[in-house]
Structures are given as C-alpha cells and as structure tokens.
C-alpha positions as CSV (number, residue, x, y, z in Angstrom):
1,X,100.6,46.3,196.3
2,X,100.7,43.8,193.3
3,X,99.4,40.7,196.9
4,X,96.8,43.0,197.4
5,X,95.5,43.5,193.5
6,X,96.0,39.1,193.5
7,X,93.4,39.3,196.6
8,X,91.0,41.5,195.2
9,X,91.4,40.0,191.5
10,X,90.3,36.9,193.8
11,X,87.3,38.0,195.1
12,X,86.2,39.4,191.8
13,X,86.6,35.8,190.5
14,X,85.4,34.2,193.2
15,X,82.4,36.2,193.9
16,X,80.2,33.5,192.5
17,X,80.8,31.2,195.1
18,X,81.3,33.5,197.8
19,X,77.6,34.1,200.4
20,X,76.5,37.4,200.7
21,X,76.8,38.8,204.0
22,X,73.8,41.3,204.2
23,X,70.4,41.2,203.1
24,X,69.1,43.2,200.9
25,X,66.5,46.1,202.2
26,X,63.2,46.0,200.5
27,X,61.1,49.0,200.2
28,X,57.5,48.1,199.7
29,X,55.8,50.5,197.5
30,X,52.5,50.2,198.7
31,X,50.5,48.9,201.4
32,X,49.5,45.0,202.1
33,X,46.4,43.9,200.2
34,X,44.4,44.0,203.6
35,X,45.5,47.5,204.5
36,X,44.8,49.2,201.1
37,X,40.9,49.5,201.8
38,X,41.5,50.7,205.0
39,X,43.7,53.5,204.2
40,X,41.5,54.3,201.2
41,X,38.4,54.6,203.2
42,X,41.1,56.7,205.0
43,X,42.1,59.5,202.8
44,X,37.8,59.6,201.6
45,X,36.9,60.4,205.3
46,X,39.7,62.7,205.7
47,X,38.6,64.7,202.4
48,X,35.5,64.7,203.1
49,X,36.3,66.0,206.7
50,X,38.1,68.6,205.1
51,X,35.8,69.8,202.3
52,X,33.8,70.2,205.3
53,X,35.5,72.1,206.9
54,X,36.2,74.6,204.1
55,X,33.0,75.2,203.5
56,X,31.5,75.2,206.9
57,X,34.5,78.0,207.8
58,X,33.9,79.8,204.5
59,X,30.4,80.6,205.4
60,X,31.1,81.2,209.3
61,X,33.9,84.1,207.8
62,X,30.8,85.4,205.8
63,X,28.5,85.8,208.9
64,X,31.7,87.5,210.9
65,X,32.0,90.2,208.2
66,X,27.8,89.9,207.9
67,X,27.9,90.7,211.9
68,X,30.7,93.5,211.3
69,X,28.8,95.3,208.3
70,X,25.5,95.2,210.4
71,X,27.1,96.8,213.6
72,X,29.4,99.7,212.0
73,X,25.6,100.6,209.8
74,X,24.0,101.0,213.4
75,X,26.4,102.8,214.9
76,X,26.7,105.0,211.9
77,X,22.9,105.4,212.1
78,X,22.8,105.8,215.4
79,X,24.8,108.7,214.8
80,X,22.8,110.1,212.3
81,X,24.9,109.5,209.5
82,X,24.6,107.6,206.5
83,X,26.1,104.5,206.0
84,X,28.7,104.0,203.1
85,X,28.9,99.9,202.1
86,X,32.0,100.7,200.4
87,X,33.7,101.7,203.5
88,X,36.9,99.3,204.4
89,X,35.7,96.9,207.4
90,X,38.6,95.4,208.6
91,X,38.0,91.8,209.6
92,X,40.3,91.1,211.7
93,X,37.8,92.6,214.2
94,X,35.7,89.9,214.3
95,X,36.4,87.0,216.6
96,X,33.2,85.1,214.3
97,X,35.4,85.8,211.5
98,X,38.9,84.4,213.0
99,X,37.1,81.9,214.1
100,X,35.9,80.5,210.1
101,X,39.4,81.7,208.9
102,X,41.0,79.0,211.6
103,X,38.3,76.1,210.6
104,X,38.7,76.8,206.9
105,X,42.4,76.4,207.2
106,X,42.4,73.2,209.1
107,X,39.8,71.8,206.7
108,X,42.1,73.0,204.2
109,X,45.3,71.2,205.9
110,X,43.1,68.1,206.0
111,X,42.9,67.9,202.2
112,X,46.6,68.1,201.7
C-alpha cells in the first residue's frame, strides 16, 4: 500500500513534466462569425413565418365560427323560429375552423 501512495505521491510531483494524454473538448458558445448572419436572418424569417401564421389562422377560426353562426340562424329561420346569438355553437363542427386552429398552432410552434 505505502509502493502505491510513493507512485501516486510521484505523479502528483511529477505532473509538471508529465504530457497530457487527452485533449481537452471545447464547446463553442456561439456560431462562427460567417454563420451568425445566416442564422439570424434565420430566426427573423422563421418569426415572421410564424406571426403569420397566427394571425392568418386566427382570422380563418373567426370565418369558421362566422360560417357556423350564419348556418344554425338559417336553419333556425327556416324553421320559423327565432334565432338566439347567445346560443352555444360548438366549433368543433367546423372543418373552416379546425382548419385556422391547426395553422395558428403551427405558426405558433414556429415562434418558439
């Protein structure tokens, strides 16, 4: 035991002289120079792109529960009755509606 303290007393001496055996791993902690413009113009694109879409599917959900409103007030005049706004439309009916609710989350995606 006391050979193997020597030996490692040693190395602790020693260690100025002795060559490393591995490098070292870098992490770089941003881009190269010539790749930082790129991504930037990037991330704009892709927000833009995204604010986009948010708004472009916010208004296509509007015109699904538009459509939806319009055709349950016909059908309700058509039947002679009158038609109550307040009355829950559920908009899940609406494939115009699904539609804006899957472009508005994908815009929203792309701004994350």
């Amino acid at each position: 035991l006391s050979l193997e303290m020597d030996d490692m007393m040693a190395n602790i001496t020693n260690s100025s002289t002795a060559t490393p055996t591995a490098t070292p791993t870098v992490i770089p902690l941003a881009c190269n120079p010539e790749e930082k413009g790129s991504t930037f113009l990037l991330g704009v694109i892709l927000g833009l792109l995204g604010s986009i879409a948010i708004n472009t599917g916010n208004n296509i959900q509007s015109l699904g529960m538009n459509q939806l409103e319009e055709k349950k007030r016909k059908e309700v005049e058509d039947a002679g009755g009158v038609f109550d706004p307040s009355e829950k439309i559920e908009p899940s009916q609406s494939r115009v509606w699904v539609f804006g609710t899957s472009v508005f989350l994908s815009g929203s995606l792309l701004n994350f």
